[in-house]
Kinemage of the C-alpha trace (Angstrom):
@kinemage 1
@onewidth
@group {chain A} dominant
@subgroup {mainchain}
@vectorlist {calphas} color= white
{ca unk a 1} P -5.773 23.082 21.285
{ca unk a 2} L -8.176 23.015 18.567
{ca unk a 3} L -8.534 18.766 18.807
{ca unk a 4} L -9.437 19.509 22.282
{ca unk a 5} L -11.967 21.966 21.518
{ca unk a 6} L -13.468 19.741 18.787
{ca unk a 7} L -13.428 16.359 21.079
{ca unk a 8} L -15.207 18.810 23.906
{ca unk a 9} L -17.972 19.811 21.702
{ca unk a 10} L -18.081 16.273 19.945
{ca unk a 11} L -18.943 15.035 23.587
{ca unk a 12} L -21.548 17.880 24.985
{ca unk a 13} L -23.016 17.092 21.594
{ca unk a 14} L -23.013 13.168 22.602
{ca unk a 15} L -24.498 13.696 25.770
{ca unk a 16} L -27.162 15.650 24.259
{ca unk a 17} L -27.997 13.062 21.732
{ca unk a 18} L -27.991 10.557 25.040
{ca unk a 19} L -29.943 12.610 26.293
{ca unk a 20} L -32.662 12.680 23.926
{ca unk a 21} L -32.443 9.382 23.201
{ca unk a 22} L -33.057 8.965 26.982
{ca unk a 23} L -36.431 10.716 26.626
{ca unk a 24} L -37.550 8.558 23.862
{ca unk a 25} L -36.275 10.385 20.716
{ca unk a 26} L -35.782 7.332 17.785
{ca unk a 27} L -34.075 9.792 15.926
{ca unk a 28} L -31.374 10.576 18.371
{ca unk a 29} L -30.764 6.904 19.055
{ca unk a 30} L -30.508 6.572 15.077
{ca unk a 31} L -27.467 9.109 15.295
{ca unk a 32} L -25.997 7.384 18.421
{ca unk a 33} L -25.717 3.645 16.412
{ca unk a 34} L -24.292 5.581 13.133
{ca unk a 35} L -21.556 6.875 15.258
{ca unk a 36} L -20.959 3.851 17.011
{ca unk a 37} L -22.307 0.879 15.126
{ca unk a 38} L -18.802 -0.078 13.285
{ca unk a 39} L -16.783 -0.409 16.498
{ca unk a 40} L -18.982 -2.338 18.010
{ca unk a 41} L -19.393 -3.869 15.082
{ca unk a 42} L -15.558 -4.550 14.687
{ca unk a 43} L -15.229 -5.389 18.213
{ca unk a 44} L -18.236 -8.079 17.969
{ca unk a 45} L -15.831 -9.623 15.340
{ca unk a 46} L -12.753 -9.636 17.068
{ca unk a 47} L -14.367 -11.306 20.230
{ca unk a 48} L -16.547 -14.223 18.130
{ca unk a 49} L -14.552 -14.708 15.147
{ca unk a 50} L -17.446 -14.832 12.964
{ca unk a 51} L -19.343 -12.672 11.277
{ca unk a 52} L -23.046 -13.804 11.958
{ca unk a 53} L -22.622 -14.139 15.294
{ca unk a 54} L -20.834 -10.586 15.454
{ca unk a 55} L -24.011 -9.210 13.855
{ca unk a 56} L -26.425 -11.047 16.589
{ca unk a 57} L -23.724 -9.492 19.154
{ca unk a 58} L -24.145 -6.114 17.850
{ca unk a 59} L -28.087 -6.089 17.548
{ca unk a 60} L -28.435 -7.373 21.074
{ca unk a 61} L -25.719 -4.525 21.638
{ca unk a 62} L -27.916 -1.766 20.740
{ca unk a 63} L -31.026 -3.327 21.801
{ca unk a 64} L -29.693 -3.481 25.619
{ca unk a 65} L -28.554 0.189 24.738
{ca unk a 66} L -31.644 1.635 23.811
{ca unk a 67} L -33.443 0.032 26.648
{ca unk a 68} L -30.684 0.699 29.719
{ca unk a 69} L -29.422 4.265 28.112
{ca unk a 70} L -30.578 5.765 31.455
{ca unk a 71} L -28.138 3.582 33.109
{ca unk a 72} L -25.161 5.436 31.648
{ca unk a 73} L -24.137 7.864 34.632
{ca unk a 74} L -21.884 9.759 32.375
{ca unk a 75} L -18.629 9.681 34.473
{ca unk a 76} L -16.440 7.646 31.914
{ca unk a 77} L -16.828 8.505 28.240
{ca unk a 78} L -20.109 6.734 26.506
{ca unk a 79} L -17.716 4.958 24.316
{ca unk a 80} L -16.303 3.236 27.088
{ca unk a 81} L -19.508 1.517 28.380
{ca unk a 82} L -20.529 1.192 25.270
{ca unk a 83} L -17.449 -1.432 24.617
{ca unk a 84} L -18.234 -2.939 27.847
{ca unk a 85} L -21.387 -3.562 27.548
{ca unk a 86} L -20.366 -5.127 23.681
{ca unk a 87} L -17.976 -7.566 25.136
{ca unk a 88} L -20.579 -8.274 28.193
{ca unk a 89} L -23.035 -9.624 25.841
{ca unk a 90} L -20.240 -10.881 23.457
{ca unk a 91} L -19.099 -12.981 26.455
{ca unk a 92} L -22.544 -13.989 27.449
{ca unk a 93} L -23.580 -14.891 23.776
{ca unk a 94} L -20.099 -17.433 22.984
{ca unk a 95} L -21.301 -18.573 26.899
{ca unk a 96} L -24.718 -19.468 25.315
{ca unk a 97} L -23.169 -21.550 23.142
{ca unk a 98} L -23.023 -25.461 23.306
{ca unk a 99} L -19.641 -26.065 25.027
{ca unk a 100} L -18.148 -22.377 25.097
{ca unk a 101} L -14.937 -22.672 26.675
{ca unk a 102} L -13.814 -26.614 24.692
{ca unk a 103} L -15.262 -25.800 21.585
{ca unk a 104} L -12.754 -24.691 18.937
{ca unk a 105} L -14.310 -22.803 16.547
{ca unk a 106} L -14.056 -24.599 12.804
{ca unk a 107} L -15.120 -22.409 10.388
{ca unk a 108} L -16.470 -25.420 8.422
{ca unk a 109} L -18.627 -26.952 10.964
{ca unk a 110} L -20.158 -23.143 11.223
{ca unk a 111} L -21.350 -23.291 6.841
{ca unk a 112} L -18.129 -21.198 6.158
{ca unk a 113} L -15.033 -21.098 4.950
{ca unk a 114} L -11.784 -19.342 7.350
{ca unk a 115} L -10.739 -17.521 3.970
{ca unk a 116} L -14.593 -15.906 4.002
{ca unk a 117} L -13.898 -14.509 7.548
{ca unk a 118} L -10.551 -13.341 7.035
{ca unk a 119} L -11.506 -11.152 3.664
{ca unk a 120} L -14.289 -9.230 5.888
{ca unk a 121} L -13.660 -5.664 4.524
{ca unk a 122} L -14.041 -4.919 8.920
{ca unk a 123} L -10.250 -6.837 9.571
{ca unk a 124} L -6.776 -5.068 9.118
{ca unk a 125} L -3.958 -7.310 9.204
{ca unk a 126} L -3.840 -7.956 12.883
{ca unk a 127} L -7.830 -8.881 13.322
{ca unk a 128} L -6.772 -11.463 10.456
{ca unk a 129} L -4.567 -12.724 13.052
{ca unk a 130} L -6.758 -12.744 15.955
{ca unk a 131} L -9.823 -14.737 14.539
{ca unk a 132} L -7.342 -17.390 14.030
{ca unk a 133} L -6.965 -17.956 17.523
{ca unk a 134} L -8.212 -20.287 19.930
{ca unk a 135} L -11.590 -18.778 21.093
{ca unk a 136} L -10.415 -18.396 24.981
{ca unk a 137} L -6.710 -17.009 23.811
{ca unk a 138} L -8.857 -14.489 21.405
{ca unk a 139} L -11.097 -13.139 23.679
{ca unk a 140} L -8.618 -13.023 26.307
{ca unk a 141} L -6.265 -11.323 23.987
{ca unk a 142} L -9.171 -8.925 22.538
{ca unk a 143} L -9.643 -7.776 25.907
{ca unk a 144} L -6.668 -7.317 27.122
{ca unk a 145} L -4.426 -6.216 23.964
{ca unk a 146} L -7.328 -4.231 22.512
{ca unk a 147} L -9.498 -3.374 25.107
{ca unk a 148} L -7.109 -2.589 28.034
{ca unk a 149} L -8.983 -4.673 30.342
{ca unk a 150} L -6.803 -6.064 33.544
{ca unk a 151} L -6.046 -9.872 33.757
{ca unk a 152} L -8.139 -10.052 37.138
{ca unk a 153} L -11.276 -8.096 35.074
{ca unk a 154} L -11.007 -10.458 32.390
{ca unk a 155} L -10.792 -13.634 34.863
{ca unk a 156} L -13.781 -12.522 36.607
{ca unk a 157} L -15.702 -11.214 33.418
{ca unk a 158} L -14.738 -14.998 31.915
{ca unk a 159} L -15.062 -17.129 35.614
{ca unk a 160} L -11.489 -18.172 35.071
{ca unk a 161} L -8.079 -17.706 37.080
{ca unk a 162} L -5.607 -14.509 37.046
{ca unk a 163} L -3.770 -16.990 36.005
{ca unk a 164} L -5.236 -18.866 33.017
{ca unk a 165} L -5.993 -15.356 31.448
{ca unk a 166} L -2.451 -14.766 31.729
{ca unk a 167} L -1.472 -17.857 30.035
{ca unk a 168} L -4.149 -17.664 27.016
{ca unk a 169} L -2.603 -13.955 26.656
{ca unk a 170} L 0.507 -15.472 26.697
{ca unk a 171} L -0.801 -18.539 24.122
{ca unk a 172} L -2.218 -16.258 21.757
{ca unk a 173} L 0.646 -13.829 21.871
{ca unk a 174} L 2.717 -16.888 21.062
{ca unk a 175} L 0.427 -18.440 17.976
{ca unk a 176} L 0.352 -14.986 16.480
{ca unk a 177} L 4.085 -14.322 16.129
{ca unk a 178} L 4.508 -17.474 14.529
{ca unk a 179} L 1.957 -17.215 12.477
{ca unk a 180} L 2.996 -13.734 11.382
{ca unk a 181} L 6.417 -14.924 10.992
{ca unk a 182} L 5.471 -17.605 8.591
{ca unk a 183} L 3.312 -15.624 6.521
């Protein structure tokens, strides 16, 4: 009863901040990306597999925030646009990128090492996992594992088939047993 009460006044106390931030308040919006800036931080990650780009992600994140706040209708929880919009421009910023969908990321090519992605203090032992994937299998996987997203969301958030989201899920479901098997 009391978690109830407390998530109850942790949300009025959200949508006053949105609102505020709505009418211009710098402050407010200051609070908003405190409380929210490490999962989309962490979710940035998950989705591009490296850390620079996760920070671009989560700056344009918060920059499309500030400027479509008044957007938010309020009838799901701010945290769940907010991760929507995140792996929107996630999705849109790996799109941007020379070859998206047959590029395999090599941590190399990018200036860095695998070993200095996997010892971000932002992954637990499963995000380890999941930047080793395949960049379609990951995001797939991110989306639907992590995010809860439905394969035919994810093929038309990705411009793919039901069925080739299925299959990455299934790929990168596959790779990451093994791999956690052999480790």
């Amino acid at each position: 009863m009391l978690i109830d009460a407390k998530q109850a006044f942790l949300q009025e106390d959200e949508q006053a901040l949105i609102t505020r931030c709505v009418s211009g308040c710098q402050h407010a919006f200051r609070d908003l990306f405190s409380r929210h800036e490490k999962r989309v931080y962490a979710l940035s990650l998950r989705l591009t597999a490296d850390p620079h780009s996760a920070e671009d992600v989560c700056q344009e994140v918060f920059v499309q925030v500030w400027n479509k706040l008044d957007q938010f209708n309020g009838q799901s929880q701010f945290s769940t646009w907010l991760h929507s919009v995140t792996s929107n421009i996630a999705i849109s910023y790996l799109r941007k990128q020379k070859n998206w969908l047959q590029r395999v990321v090599s941590f190399e090519e990018e200036g860095m090492e695998q070993a200095d992605v996997e010892s971000c203090p932002m992954l637990g032992g499963l995000d380890k996992l999941i930047v080793r994937l395949p960049e379609r299998a990951r995001l797939v996987f991110v989306l639907h594992a992590v995010e809860g997203y439905r394969h035919e969301e994810i093929a038309d958030l990705m411009g793919m088939a039901v069925g080739s989201s299925k299959a990455q899920y299934h790929r990168a479901r596959q790779l990451m047993q093994e791999w956690y098997e052999n480790e």
